[in-house]
C-alpha positions as CSV (number, residue, x, y, z in Angstrom):
1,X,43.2,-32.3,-6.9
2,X,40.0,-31.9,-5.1
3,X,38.9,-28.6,-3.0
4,X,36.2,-28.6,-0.8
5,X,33.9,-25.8,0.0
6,X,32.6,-25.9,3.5
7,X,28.9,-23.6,3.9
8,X,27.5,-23.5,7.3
9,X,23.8,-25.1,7.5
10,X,22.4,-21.6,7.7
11,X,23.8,-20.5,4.9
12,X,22.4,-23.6,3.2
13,X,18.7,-23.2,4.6
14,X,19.2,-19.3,3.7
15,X,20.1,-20.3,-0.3
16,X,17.1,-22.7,-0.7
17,X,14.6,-20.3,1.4
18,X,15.8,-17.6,-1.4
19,X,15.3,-20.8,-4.2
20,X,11.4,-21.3,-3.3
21,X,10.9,-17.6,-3.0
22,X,11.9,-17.1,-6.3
23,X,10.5,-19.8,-7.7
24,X,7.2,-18.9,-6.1
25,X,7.5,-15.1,-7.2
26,X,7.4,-16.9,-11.1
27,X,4.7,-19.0,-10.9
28,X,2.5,-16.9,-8.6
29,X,3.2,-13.8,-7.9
30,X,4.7,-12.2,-10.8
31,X,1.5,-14.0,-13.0
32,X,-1.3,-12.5,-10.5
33,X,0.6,-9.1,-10.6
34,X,0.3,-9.1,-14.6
35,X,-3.2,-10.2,-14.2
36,X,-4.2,-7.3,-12.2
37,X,-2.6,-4.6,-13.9
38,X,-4.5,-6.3,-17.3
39,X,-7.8,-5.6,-14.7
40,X,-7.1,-2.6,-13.6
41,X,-6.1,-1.4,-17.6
42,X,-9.4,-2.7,-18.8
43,X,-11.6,-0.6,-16.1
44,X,-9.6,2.2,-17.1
45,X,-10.0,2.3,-20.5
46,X,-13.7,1.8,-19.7
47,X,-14.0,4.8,-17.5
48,X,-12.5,6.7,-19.6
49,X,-14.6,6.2,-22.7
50,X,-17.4,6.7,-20.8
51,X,-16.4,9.9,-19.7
52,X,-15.5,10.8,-23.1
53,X,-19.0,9.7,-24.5
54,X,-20.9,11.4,-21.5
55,X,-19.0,14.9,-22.9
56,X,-20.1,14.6,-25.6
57,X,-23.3,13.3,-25.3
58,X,-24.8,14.3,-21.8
59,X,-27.8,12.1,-21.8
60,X,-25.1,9.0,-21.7
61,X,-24.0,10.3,-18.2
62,X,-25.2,6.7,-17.2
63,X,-22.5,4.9,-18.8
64,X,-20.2,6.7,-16.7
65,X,-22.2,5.3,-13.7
66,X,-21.3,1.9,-14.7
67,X,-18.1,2.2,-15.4
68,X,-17.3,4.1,-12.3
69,X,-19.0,1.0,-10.3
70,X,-17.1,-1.5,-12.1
71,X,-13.5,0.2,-11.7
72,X,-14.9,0.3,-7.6
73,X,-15.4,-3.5,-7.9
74,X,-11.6,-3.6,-9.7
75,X,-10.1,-1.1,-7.1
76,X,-11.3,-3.0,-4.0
77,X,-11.0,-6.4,-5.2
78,X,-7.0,-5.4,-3.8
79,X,-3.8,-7.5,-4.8
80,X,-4.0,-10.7,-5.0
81,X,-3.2,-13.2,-2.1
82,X,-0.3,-14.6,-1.9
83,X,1.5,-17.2,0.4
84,X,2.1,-15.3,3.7
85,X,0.4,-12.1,2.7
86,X,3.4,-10.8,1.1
87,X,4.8,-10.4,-2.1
């Protein structure tokens, strides 16, 4: 015995709209995400040893200069784009 399932054609479009998103959140979205938070890490950690250096070593207060530029770039550099401007 055979039963059929009737779905409406919206329900249909609805299922593969929800299909590409999620296939687009794992092999874009989600990948950028980690990238950025590996960024924003990084220029973290920076800042932070120089501010640790420039305690104790007040003549290094340049390095915290530096690293307080770069995190800027990092900081307004955003999220990245994604299809649609969303995530």
């Amino acid at each position: 015995m055979s039963t059929r399932i009737l779905v409406e054609r919206e329900a249909v479009d609805r299922m593969i709209l929800i299909g590409m998103d999620v296939d687009r959140y794992q092999t874009q979205v989600i990948p950028d995400l980690q990238q950025r938070v590996g960024e924003l890490t990084r220029a973290l950690k920076e800042l932070v040893g120089a501010l640790g250096v420039a305690r104790q070593d007040p003549a290094l207060a340049g390095q915290v200069e530096g690293a307080s530029a770069r995190a800027e770039q990092v900081l307004g550099a955003g999220l990245p784009n994604t299809k649609g401007g969303q995530l």
